[in-house]
N, C-alpha and C positions, 0 to 999 in steps of 0.2 A: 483242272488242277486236282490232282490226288492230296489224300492225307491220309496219314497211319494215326488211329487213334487207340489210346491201350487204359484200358481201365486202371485206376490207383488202389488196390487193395490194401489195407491195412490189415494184421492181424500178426498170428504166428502159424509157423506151417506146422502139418499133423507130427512131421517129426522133433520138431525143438516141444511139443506137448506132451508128447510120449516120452521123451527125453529118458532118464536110466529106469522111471518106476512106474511106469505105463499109464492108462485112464481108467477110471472106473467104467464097470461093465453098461451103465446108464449112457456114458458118452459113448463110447465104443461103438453102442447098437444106434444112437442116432446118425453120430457123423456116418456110418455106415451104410444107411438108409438115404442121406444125404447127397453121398459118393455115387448111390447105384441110382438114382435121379436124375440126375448131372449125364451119368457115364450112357442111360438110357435115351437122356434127351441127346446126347452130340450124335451116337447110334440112328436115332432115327435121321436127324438131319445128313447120313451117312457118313460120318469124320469118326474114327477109330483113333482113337489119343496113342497109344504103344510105346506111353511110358510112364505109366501110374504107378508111384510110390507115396509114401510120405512127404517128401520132399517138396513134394508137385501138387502139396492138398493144402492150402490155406484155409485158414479158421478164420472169422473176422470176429470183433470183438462180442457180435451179437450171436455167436456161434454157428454163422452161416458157413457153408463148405464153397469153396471156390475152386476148381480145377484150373491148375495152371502150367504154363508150357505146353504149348501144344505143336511146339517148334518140328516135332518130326512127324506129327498126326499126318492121317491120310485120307482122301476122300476116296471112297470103293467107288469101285468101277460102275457098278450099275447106277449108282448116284450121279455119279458123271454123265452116263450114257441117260439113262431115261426118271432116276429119281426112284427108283426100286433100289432100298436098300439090303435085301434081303439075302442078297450074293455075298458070299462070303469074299472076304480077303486074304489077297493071298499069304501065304502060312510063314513062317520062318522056315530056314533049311538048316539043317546040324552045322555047328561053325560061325551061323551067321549070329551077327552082334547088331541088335536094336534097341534103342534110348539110352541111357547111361553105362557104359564101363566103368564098373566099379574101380 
């Protein structure tokens, strides 16, 4: 028997925080440290998100970052083949369109 389990986050995303008068430079540089945590842990596990904006970064009320949507992420090839994530991924090409159309 499968099952899909998806965690319940609560909070507000980076962008409804930011909203028209931005954050102090104090939160800025945490959630950013935060961000590049997260973005270094999925990395190692091989999974490239390739679509991190505001939109897609949850704050929870305890100011923890939460990346989310990982709906187009991708697992690199050498991840897949032997677990060496150190192969790059292949590149975007001029024209092409990856995660949100604005």
């Amino acid at each position: 028997m499968d099952f899909l389990v998806i965690e319940l986050v609560q909070g507000k995303t980076l962008k409804e925080l930011i909203g028209g008068e931005g954050l102090p430079y104090r939160e800025v540089a945490g959630y950013g440290v935060q961000i590049a945590s997260a973005l270094a842990a999925a990395h190692s596990a091989g999974i490239v998100h390739w679509d991190i904006k505001p939109a897609n970064i949850m704050v929870t009320p305890d100011n923890r970052i939460k990346l989310l949507d990982f709906g187009i992420a991708k697992l690199s090839p050498a991840a897949e083949s032997n677990g060496d994530t150190r192969t790059q991924m292949q590149q975007t090409s001029p024209g092409m369109a990856i995660g949100t159309v604005a």
